[in-house]
N, C-alpha and C positions, 0 to 999 in steps of 0.2 A: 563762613560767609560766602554764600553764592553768588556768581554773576549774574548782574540784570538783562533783561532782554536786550539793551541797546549795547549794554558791555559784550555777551558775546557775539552781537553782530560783528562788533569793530574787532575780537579774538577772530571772525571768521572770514573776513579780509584782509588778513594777513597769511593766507594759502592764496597765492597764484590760483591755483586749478579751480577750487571751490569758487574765488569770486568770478575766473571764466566762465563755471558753470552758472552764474548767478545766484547763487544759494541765499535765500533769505530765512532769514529767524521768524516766526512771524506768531509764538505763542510760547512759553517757559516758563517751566515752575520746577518744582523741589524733587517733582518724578518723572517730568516729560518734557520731551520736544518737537515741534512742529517745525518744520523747516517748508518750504516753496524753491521749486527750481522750475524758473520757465523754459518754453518750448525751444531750443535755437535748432536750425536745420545744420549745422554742424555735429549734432547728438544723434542725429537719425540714424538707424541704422538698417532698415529701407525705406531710403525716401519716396517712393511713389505712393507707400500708404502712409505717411509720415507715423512710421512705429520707431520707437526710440530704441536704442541700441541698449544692448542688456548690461554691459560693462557699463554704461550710465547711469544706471538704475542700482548696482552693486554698488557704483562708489555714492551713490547720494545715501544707501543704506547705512553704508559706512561711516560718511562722513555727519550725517546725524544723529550715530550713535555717539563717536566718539565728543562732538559738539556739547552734548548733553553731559555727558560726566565730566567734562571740562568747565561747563556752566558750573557744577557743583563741587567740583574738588580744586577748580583752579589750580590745575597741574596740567603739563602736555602728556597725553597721552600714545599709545599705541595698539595696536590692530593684532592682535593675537589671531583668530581665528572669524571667517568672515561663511556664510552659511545664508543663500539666498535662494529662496522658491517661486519661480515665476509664475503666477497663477491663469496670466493671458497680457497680450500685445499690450504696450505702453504706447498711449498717446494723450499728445497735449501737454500742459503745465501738467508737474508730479508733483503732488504733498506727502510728505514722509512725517509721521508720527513714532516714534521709539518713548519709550517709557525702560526703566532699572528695573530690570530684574533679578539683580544679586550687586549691591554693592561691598564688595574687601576690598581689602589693602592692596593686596596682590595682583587680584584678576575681579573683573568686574563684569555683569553680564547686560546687555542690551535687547530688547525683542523692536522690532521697528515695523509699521505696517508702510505700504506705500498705497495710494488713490492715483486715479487718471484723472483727466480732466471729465469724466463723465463720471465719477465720482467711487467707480465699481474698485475693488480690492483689487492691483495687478502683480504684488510683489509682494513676501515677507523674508525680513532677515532676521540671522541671532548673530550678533558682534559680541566677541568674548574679547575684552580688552584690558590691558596694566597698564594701570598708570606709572609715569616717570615720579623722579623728584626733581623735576623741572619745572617752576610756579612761570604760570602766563606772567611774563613781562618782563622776566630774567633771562630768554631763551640766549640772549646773546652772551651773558657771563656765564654759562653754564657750560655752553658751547667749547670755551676756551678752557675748561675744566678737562670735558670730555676727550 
């Protein structure tokens, strides 16, 4: 059973960083995720053209991959390997779309497009991620296992 769109909203404000970033859910289904991260001048990484900083752009690849296989496996996950091609300058609100590329047991794979606010392609990632056997909601009895 996968999580709804409002479910893993509320799984994705329970990251600090993420909800700093803003990250919103804003479209989910059974092979994809659309995430929205708006503009803050704290992300900039030169602000006189307001182009956003690329480690920005890495972690929102990141983090709506791993969001995505969490919606569906409802397990916490992990970052195995992170693989990002900057295609041109980010600016404005970024939408990141990722869709499953290989879902196993083991190691699962994510493809993630990212958009500018002017709609052009400025980023793609592949996030090769494993899942824990850690189920969203137990992180804290788990914790004291580990």
């Amino acid at each position: 059973m996968a999580l709804s769109l409002a479910e893993l909203q509320q799984v994705m404000e329970t990251c600090e960083f993420d909800r700093w970033l803003g990250l919103v859910a804003e479209h989910l289904d059974d092979e994809s995720l659309v995430t929205r991260m708006p503009l803050r001048t704290e992300i900039l990484g030169t602000p006189k053209v307001d182009r956003l900083h690329g480690g920005v752009i890495a972690a929102l690849i990141d983090a709506t991959a791993c969001y995505l296989l969490i919606s569906q496996l409802i397990k916490r996950v992990s970052t195995v390997s992170l693989v990002v091609d900057y295609l041109r300058p980010s600016h404005g609100e970024m939408i990141a779309r990722a869709r499953i590329v290989k879902l196993g047991q083991r190691i699962c794979v994510v493809a993630v497009e990212v958009t500018g606010a002017n709609g052009k392609l400025a980023a793609t990632g592949r996030v090769t991620i494993a899942p824990s056997n850690v189920t969203v909601g137990e992180e804290h009895s788990a914790a004291r296992i580990l």
